[in-house]
C-alpha positions in Angstrom: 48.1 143.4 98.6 50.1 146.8 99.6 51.8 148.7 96.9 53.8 152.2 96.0 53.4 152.3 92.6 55.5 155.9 91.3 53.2 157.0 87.9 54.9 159.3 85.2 52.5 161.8 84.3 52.8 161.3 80.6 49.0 163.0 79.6 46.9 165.5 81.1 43.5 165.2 82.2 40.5 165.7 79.6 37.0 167.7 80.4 34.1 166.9 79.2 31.6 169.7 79.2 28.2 168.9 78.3 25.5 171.3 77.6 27.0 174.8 76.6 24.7 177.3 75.0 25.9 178.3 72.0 23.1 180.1 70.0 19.0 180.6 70.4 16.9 180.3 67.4 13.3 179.9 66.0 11.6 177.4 66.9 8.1 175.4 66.6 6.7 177.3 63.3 8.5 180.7 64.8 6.0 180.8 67.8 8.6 179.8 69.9 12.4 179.5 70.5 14.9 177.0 71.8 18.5 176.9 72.4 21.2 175.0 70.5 24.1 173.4 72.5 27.9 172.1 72.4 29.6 169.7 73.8 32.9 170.4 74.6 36.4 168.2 75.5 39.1 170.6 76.3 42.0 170.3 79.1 40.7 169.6 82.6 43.6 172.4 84.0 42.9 175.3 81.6 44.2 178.5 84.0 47.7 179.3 82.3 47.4 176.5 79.7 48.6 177.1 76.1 46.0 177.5 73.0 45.2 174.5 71.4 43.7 173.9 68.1 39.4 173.3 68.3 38.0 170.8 65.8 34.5 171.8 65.3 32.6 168.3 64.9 29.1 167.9 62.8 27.2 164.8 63.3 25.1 163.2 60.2 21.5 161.8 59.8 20.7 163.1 56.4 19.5 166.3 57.8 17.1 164.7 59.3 18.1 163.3 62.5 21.2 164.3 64.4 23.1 164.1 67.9 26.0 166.5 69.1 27.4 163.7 71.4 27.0 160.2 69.6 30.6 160.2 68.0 32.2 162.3 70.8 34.0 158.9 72.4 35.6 158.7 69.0 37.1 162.0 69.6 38.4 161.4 72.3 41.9 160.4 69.9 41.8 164.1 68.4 41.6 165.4 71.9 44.8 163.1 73.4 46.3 164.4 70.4 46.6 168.2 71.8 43.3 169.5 69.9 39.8 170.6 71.4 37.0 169.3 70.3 33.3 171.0 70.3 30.7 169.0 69.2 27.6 171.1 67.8 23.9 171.0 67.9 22.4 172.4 64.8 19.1 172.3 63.0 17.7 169.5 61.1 15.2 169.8 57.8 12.1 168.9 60.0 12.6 172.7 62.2 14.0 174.6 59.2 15.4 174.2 55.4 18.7 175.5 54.5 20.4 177.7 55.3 19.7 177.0 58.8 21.9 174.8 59.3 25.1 176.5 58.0 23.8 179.6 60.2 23.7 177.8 63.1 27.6 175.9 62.2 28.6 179.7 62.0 27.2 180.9 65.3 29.3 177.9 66.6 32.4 178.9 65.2 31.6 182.5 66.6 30.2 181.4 69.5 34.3 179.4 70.5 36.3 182.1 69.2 34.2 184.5 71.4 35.2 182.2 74.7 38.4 180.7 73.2 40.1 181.8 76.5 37.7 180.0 78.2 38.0 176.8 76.2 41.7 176.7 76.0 41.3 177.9 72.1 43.4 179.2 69.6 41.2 181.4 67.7 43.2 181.2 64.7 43.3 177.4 64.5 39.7 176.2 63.8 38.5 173.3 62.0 35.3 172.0 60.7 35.1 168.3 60.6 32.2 166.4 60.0 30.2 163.4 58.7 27.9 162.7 55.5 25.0 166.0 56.0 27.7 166.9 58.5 30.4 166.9 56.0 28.3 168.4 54.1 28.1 171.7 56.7 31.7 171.9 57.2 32.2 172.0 53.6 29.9 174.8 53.4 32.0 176.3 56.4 35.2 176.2 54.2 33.9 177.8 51.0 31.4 180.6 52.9 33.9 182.4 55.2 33.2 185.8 53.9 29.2 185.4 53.2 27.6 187.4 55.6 24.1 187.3 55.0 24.8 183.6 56.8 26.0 185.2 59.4 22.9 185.6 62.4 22.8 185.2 66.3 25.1 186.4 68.1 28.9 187.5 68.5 28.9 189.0 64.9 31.6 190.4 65.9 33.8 187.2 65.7 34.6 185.4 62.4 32.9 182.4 61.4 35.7 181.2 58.5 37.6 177.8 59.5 41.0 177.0 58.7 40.4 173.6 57.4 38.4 171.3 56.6 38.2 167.5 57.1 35.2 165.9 55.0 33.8 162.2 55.5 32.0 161.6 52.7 29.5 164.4 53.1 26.8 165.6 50.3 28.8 168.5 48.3 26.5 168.6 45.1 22.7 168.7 46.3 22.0 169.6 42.3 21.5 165.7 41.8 18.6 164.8 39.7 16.9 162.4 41.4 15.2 161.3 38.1 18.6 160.6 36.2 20.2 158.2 38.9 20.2 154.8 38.7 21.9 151.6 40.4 22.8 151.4 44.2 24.5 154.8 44.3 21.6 156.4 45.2 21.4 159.7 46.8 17.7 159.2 48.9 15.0 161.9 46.9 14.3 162.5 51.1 17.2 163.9 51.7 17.5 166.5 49.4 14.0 167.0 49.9 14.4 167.1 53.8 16.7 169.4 53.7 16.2 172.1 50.8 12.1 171.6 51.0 9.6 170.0 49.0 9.5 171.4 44.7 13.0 172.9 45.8 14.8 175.1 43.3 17.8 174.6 41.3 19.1 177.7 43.1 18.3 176.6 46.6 20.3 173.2 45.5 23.4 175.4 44.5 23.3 177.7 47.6 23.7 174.2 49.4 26.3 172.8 47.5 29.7 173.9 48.5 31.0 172.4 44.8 29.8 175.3 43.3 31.2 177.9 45.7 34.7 176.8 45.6 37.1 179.9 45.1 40.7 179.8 45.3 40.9 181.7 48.6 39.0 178.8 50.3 40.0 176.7 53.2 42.8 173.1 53.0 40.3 170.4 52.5 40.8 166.3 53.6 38.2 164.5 52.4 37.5 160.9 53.0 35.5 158.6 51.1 34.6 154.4 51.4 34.8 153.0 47.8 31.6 151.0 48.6 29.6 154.0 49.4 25.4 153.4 48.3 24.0 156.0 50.1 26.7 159.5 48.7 28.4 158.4 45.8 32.1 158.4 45.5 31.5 160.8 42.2 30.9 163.7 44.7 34.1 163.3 46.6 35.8 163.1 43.4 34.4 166.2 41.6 34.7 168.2 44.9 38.6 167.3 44.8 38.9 168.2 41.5 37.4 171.1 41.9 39.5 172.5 44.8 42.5 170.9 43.3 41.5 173.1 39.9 41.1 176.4 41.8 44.3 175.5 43.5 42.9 174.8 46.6 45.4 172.1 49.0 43.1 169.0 49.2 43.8 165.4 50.0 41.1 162.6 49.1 41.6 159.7 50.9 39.7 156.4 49.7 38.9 154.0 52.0 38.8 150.3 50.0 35.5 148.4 51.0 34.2 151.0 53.4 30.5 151.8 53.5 28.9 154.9 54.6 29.4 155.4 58.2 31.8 152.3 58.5 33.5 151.9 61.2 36.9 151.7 59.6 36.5 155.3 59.6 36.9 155.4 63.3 40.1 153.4 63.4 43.5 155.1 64.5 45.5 154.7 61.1 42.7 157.0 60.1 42.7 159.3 62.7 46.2 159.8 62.7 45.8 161.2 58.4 43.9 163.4 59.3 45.8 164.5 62.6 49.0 165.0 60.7 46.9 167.1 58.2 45.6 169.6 60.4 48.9 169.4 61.9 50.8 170.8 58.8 48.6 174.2 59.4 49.3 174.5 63.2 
């Protein structure tokens, strides 16, 4: 069969670019060091091309496993949506205990808004979004903007804060005793322990727990929660929202009926398209 077929060029072409460089750290018991990458999907034509919004995308794993590009088809929606989307390596408890890992989120955010011309990114218009110990990290990015003894690597020069946060059921209160929980909702006594270190203090469980750094002055949240959640309980989406809402902080919780952790009803579009219009609303 022969056809003319006359196409309406309704969307532009996506990039995806795989392997960036971002930051070099410690590695191997500090006798070594390795680098931490990004993948990033930004327009394929970026010469000339307006700013877009960057979402700033952190894996889970309980700290202790994690990949930068597992979830990145499912961002591909975010993407046709006008937004660039970088997702980011960062250390897990096995190389180093926190605060590693909220350095290395930082040097991310630095590391785009030093090459947002590159990227096709408004440097004003960051967000952190992220999933269970990465919802966790961007949570910490939205309550830490001005901390900067987390701020190491390179491009100190750039800011690290984020305009927003989007939250999937991440980790926000690490000062759980492990001995006083009972039933399903269970926080694992590995993951605290994987990532804050073995006979971890009280103090090192604050300094990871962006519930108890919430200030008035810190960044929209949307956070999403499944109401049959057994690994993070729903109590520390709640408490986080009621925090933010008490400091008078703009936050949404959204609860998913029957969800699990890491359901796939998370990944649907009706989802994706709340937290699109909220990000949206600070555009």
């Amino acid at each position: 069969m022969r056809e003319k077929l006359s196409v309406e060029l309704l969307k532009e072409n996506l990039s995806f670019i795989t392997n960036v460089t971002y930051s070099n750290v410690s590695s191997w018991y500090d006798a070594t060091r390795r680098d931490l990458h990004m993948d990033i999907i930004a327009p394929k034509h970026r010469e000339n091309h307006a700013p877009c919004a960057a979402v700033v995308w952190f894996c889970g794993g309980a700290f202790r496993v994690m990949d930068r590009s597992v979830w990145m088809a499912e961002m591909i929606h975010y993407a046709e949506a006008g937004f660039v989307v970088a997702g980011v390596e960062y250390r897990t408890g096995n190389e180093a205990i926190f605060p590693a890992q909220l350095i290395d989120a930082k040097a991310a955010v630095r590391f785009l808004r030093a090459h947002a011309g590159e990227f096709c990114i408004d440097p004003e218009k960051i967000f952190a979004m992220g999933e269970s110990a990465g919802g966790a990290i961007a949570c910490l990015l939205g309550v830490t903007g001005k901390k900067k003894e987390l701020e190491q690597g390179a491009y100190l020069d750039q800011d690290s804060s984020v305009c927003g946060v989007i939250d999937f059921y991440g980790l926000v209160d690490m000062t759980i005793s492990i001995s006083e929980q009972e039933g399903d909702d269970i926080v694992p006594p590995w993951m605290l322990e994987e990532v804050l270190g073995v006979r971890y203090s009280r103090e090192q469980a604050v300094s990871a727990s962006a519930l108890y750094q919430v200030t008035s002055s810190v960044s929209p949240h949307m956070i999403l929660h499944g109401t049959n959640d057994h690994t993070v309980p729903m109590e520390q989406s709640v408490a986080y929202y009621e925090k933010l809402v008490e400091k008078g902080v703009r936050a949404d919780l959204i609860e998913i009926e029957k969800a699990q952790h890491g359901d796939d009803l998370f990944c649907q579009n009706q989802v994706k398209d709340k937290v699109i219009a909220f990000m949206r609303e600070y555009l």
